[in-house]
PyMOL commands that place a pseudoatom at each C-alpha (Angstrom):
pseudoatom trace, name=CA, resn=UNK, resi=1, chain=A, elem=C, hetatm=0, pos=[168.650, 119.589, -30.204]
pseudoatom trace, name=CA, resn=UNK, resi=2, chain=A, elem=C, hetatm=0, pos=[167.701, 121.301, -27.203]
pseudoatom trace, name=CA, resn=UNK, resi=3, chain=A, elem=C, hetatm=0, pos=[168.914, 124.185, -25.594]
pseudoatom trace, name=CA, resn=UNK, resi=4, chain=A, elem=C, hetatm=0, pos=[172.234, 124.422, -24.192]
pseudoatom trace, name=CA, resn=UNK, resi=5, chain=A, elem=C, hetatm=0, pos=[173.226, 124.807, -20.979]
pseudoatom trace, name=CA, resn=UNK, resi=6, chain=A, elem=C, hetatm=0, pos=[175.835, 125.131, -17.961]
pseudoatom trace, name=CA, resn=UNK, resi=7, chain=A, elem=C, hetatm=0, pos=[177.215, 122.358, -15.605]
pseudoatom trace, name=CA, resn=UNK, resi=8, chain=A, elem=C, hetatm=0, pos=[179.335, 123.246, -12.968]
pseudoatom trace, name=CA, resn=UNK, resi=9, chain=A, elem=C, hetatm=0, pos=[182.930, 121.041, -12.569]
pseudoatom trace, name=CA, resn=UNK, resi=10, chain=A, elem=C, hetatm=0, pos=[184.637, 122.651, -9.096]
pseudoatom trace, name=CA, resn=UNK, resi=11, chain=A, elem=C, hetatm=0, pos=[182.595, 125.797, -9.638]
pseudoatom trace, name=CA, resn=UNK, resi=12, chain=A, elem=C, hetatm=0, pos=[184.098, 126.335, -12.965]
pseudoatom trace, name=CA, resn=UNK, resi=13, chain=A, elem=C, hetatm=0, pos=[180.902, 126.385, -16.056]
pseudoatom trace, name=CA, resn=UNK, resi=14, chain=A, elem=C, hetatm=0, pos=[181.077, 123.564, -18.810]
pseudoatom trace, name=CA, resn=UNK, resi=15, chain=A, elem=C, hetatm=0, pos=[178.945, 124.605, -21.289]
pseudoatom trace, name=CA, resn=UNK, resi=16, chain=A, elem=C, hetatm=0, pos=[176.987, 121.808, -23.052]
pseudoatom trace, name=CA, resn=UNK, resi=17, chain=A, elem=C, hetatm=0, pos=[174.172, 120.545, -25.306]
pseudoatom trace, name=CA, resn=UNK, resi=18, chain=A, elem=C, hetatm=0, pos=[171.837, 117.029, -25.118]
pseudoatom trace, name=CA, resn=UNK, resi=19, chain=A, elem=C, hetatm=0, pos=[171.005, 116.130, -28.427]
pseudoatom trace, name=CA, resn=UNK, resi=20, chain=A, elem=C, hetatm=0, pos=[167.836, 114.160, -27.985]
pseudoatom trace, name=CA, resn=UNK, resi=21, chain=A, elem=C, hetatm=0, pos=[168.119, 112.341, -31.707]
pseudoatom trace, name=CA, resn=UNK, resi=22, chain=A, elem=C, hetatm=0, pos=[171.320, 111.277, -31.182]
pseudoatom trace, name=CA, resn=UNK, resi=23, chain=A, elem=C, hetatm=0, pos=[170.793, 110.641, -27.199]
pseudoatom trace, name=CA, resn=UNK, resi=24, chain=A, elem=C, hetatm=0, pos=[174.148, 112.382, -26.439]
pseudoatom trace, name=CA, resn=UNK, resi=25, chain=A, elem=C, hetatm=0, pos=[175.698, 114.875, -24.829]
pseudoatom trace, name=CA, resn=UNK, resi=26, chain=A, elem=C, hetatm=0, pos=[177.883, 117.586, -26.346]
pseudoatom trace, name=CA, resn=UNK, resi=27, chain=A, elem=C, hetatm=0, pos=[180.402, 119.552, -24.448]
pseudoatom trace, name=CA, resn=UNK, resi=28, chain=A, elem=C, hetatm=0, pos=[182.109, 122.663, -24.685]
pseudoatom trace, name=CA, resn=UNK, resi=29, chain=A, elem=C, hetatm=0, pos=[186.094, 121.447, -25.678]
pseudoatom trace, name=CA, resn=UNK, resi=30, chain=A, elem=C, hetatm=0, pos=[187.241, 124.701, -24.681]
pseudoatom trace, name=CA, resn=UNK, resi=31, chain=A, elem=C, hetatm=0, pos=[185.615, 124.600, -21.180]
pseudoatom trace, name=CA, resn=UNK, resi=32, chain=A, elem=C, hetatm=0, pos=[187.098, 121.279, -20.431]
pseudoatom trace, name=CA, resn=UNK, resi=33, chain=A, elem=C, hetatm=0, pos=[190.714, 122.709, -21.167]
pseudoatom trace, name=CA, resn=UNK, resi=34, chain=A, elem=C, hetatm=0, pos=[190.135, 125.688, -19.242]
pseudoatom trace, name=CA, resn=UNK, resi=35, chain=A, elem=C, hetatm=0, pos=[189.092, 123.247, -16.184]
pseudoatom trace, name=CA, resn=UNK, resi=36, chain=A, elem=C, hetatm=0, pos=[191.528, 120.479, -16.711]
pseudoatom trace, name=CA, resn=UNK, resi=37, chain=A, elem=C, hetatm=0, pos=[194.868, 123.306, -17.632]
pseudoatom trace, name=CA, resn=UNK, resi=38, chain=A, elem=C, hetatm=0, pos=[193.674, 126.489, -15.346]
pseudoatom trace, name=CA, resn=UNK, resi=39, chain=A, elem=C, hetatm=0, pos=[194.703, 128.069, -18.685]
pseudoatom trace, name=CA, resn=UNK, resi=40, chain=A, elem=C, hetatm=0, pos=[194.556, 131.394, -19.061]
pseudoatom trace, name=CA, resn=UNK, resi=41, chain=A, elem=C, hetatm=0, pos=[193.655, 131.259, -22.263]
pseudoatom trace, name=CA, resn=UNK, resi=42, chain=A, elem=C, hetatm=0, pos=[192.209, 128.323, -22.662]
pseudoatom trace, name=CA, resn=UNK, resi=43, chain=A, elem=C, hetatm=0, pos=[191.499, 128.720, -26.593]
pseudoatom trace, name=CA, resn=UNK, resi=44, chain=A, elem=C, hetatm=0, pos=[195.078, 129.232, -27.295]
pseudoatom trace, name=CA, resn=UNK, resi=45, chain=A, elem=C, hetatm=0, pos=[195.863, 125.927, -25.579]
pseudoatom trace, name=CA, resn=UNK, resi=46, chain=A, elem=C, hetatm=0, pos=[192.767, 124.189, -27.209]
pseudoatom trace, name=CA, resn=UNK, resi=47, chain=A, elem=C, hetatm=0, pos=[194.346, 125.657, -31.053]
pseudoatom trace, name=CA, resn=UNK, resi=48, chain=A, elem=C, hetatm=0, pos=[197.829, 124.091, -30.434]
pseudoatom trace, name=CA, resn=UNK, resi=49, chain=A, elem=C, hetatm=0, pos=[196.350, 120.704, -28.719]
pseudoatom trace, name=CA, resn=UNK, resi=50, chain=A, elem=C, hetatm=0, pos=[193.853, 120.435, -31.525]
pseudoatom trace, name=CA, resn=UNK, resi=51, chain=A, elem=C, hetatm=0, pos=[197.096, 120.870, -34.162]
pseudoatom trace, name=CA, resn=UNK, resi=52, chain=A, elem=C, hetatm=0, pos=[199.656, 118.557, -32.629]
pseudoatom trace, name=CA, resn=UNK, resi=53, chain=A, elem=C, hetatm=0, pos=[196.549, 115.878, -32.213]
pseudoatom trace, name=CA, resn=UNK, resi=54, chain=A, elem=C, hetatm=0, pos=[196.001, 116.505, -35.748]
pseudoatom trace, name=CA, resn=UNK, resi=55, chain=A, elem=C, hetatm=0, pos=[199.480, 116.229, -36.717]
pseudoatom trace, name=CA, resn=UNK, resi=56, chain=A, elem=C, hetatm=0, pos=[200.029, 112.749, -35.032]
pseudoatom trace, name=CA, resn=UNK, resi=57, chain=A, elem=C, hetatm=0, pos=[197.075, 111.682, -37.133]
pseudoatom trace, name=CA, resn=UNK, resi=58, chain=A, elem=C, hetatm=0, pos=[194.769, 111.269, -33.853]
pseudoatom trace, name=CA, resn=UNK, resi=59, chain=A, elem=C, hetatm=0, pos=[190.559, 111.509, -35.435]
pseudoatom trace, name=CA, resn=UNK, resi=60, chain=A, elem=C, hetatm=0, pos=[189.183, 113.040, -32.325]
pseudoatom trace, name=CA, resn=UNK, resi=61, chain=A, elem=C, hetatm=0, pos=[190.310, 116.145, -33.288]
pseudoatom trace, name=CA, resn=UNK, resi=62, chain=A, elem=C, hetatm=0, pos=[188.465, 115.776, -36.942]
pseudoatom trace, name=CA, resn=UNK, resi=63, chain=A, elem=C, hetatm=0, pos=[185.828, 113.869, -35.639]
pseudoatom trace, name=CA, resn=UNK, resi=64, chain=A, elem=C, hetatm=0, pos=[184.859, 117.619, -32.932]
pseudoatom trace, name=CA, resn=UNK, resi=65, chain=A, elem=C, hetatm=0, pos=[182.029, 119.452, -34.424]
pseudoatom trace, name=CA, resn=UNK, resi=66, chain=A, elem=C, hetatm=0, pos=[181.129, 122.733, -33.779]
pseudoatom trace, name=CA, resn=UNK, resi=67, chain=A, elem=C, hetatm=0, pos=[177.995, 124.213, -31.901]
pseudoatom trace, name=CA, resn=UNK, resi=68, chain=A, elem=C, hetatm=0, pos=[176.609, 127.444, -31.495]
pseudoatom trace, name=CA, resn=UNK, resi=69, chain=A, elem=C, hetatm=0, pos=[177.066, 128.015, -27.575]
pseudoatom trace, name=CA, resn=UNK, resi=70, chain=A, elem=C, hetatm=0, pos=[176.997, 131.174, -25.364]
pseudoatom trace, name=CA, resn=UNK, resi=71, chain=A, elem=C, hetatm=0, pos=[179.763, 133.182, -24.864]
pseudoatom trace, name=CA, resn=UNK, resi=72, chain=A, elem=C, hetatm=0, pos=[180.792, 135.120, -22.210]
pseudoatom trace, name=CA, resn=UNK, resi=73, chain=A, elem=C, hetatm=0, pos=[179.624, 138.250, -24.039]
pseudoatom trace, name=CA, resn=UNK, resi=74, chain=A, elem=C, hetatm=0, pos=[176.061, 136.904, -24.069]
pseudoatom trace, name=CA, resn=UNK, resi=75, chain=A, elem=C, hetatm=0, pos=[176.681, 136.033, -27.962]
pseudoatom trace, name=CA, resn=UNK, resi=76, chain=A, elem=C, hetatm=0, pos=[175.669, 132.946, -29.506]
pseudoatom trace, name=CA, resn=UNK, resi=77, chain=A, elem=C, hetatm=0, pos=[179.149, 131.452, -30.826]
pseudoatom trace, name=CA, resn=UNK, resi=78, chain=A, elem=C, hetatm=0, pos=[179.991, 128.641, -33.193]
pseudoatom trace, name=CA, resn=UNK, resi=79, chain=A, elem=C, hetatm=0, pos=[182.169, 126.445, -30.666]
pseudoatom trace, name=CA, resn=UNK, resi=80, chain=A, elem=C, hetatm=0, pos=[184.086, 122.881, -31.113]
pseudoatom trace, name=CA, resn=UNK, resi=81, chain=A, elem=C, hetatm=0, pos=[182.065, 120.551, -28.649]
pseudoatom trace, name=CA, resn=UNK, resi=82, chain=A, elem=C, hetatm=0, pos=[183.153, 117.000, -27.970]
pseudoatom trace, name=CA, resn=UNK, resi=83, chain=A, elem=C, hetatm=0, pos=[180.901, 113.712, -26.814]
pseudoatom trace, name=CA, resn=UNK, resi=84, chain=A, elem=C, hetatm=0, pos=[181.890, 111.737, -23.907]
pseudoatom trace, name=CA, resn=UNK, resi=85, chain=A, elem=C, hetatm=0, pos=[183.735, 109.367, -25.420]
pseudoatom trace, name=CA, resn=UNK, resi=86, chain=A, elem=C, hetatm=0, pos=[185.820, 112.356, -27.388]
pseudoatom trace, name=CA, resn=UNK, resi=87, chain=A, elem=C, hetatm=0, pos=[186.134, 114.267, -24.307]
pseudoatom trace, name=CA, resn=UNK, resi=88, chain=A, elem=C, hetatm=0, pos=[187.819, 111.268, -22.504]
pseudoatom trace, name=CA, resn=UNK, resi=89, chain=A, elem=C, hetatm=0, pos=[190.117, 110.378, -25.239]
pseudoatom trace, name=CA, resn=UNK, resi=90, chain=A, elem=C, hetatm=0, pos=[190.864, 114.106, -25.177]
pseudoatom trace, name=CA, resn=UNK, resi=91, chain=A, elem=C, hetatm=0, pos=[191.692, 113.645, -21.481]
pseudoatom trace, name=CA, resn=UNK, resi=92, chain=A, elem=C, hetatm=0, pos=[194.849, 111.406, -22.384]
pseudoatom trace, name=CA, resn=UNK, resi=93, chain=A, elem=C, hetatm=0, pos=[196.582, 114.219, -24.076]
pseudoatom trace, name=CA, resn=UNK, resi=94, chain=A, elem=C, hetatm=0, pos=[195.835, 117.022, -21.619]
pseudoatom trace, name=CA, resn=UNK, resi=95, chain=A, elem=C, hetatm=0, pos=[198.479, 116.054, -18.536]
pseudoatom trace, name=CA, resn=UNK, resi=96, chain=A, elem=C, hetatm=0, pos=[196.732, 117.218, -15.851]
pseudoatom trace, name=CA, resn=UNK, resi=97, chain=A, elem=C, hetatm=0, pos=[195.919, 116.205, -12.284]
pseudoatom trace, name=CA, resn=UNK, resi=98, chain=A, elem=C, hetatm=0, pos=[191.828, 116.974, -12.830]
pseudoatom trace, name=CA, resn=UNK, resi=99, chain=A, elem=C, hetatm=0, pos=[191.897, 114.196, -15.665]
pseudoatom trace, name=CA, resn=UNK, resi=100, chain=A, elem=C, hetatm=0, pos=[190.313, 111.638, -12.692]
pseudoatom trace, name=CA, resn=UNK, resi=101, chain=A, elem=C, hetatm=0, pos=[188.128, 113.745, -11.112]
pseudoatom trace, name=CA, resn=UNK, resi=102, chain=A, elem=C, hetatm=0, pos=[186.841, 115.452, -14.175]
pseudoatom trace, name=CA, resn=UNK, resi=103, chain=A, elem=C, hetatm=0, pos=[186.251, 111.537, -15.754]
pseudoatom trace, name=CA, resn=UNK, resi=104, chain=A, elem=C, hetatm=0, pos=[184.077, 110.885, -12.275]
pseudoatom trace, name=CA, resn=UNK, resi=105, chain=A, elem=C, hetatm=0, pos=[182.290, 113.929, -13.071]
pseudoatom trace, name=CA, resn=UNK, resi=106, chain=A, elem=C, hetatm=0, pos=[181.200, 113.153, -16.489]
pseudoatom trace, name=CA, resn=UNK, resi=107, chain=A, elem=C, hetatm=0, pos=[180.518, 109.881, -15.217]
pseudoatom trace, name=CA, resn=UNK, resi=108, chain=A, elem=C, hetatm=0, pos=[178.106, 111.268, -12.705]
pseudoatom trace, name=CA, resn=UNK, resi=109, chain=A, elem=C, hetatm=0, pos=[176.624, 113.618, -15.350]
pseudoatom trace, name=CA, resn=UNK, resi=110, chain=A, elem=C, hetatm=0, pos=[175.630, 110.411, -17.038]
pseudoatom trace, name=CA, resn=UNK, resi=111, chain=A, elem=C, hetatm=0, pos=[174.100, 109.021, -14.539]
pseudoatom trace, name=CA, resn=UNK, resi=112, chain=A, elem=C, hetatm=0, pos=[171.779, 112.025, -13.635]
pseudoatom trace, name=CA, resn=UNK, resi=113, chain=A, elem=C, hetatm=0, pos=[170.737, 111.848, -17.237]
pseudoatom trace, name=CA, resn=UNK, resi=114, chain=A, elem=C, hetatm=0, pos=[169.836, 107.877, -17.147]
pseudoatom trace, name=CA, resn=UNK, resi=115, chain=A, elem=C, hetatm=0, pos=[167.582, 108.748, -14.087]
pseudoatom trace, name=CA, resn=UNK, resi=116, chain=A, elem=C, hetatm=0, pos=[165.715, 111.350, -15.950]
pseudoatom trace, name=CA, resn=UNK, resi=117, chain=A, elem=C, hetatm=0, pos=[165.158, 108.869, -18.463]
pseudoatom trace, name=CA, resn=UNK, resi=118, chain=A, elem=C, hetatm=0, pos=[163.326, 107.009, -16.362]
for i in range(1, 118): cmd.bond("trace and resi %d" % i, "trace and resi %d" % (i + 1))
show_as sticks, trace
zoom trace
């Protein structure tokens, strides 16, 4: 895996990771509910999401692994991190009027990645 790294979504950081065996990106879930909620306290939010998802029997939840990432205090931190196709399922359960934009983004993020494939 390489590093990670920062992406800006509306000048807000999403932290994330490429994994170059598994050709995938990994994102920071607690990033994308701070963007997509303007939570607060994003973590909180992320805690009860990740239980009621859990609850209803929904597998993205169980299927989030977690990373070691940066933290704001410069720490390296075991975080849950979600693939695209997580994130986006995620998306659905998160009512909030960045869902579209944020999909074009990670859309976009994809594509900048295919063209430094080739």
């Amino acid at each position: 895996m390489e590093q990670s790294e920062i992406k800006l979504f509306e000048g807000k950081n999403i932290r994330y990771v490429w994994d170059e065996q598994k050709e995938q990106y990994f994102f920071s879930v607690v990033d994308v509910i701070q963007v997509l909620t303007e939570s607060t306290n994003p973590q909180t939010y992320w805690r009860v999401l990740k239980k009621r998802l859990s609850d209803e029997g929904n597998e993205t939840v169980t299927n989030c692994n977690a990373l070691k990432l940066p933290a704001a205090d410069g720490k390296m931190r075991l975080t849950d991190v979600a693939t695209t196709e997580q994130l986006l399922r995620l998306i659905q359960s998160v009512p909030s009027k960045k869902a579209e934009p944020f999909k074009l983004w990670l859309a976009e993020v994809g594509r900048q990645r295919l063209e430094q494939l080739q």
